[in-house]
C-alpha positions as CSV (number, residue, x, y, z in Angstrom):
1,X,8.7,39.6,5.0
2,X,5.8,41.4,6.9
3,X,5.7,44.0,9.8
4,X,4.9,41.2,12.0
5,X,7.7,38.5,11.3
6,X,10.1,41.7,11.1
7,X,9.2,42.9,14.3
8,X,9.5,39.5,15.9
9,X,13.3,39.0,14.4
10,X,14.1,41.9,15.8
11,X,12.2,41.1,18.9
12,X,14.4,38.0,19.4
13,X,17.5,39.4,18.5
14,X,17.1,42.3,21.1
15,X,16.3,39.4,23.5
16,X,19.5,37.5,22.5
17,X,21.7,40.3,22.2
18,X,20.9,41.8,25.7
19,X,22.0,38.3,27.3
20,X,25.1,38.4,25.5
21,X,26.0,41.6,26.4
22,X,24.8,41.0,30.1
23,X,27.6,37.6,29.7
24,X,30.0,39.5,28.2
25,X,30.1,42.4,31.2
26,X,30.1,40.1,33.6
27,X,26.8,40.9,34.8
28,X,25.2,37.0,34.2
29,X,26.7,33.8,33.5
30,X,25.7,31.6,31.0
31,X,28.2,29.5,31.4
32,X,26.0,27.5,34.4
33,X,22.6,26.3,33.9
34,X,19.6,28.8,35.2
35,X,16.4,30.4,34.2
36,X,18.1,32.7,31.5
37,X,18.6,30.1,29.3
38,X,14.2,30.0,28.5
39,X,15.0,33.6,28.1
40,X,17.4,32.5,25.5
41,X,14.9,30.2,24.1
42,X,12.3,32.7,23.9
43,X,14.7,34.8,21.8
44,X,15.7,32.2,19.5
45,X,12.3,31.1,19.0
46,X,11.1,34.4,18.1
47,X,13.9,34.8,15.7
48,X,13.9,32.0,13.7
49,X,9.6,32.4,13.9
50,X,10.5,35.5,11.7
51,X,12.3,33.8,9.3
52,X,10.3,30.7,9.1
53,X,6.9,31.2,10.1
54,X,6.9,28.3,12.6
55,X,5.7,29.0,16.2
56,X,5.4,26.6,18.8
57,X,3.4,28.0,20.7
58,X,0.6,28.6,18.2
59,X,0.5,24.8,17.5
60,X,-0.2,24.6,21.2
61,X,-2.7,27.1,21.6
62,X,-4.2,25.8,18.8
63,X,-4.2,22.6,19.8
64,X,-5.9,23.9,23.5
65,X,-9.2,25.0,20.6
66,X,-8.0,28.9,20.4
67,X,-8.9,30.4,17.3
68,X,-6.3,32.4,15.1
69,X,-7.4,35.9,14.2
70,X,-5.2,35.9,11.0
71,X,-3.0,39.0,12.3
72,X,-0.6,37.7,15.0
73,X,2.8,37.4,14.2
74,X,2.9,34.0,15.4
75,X,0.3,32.5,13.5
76,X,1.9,30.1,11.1
């Protein structure tokens, strides 16, 4: 695993973790749809990215004619 697929694990873990916590305290509730559910997506796609090396996004971007520099994290 490189610096960059370990950093965005932990990126999306941090993401996941603080909604949790934030349910858990009462503070939000995930129980009913809102917006911090693409926060949760975001998390888990940055996660799993990590693991996998598949990123959504660069697809897109790459599809949209952006060129990869070879160093982003999400360049697979």
């Amino acid at each position: 695993m490189t610096v960059n697929r370990a950093v965005s694990v932990f990126a999306g873990f941090m993401i996941m973790l603080s909604l949790v916590l934030a349910h858990f305290s009462g503070q939000i509730d995930l129980t009913k749809i809102s917006w911090l559910w693409f926060t949760a997506f975001v998390g888990a796609n940055l996660f799993q990215m990590g693991f996998t090396g598949f990123c959504p996004a660069a697809k897109i971007f790459k599809a949209l004619g952006l060129k990869d520099s070879g160093a982003s994290a999400c360049a697979g």
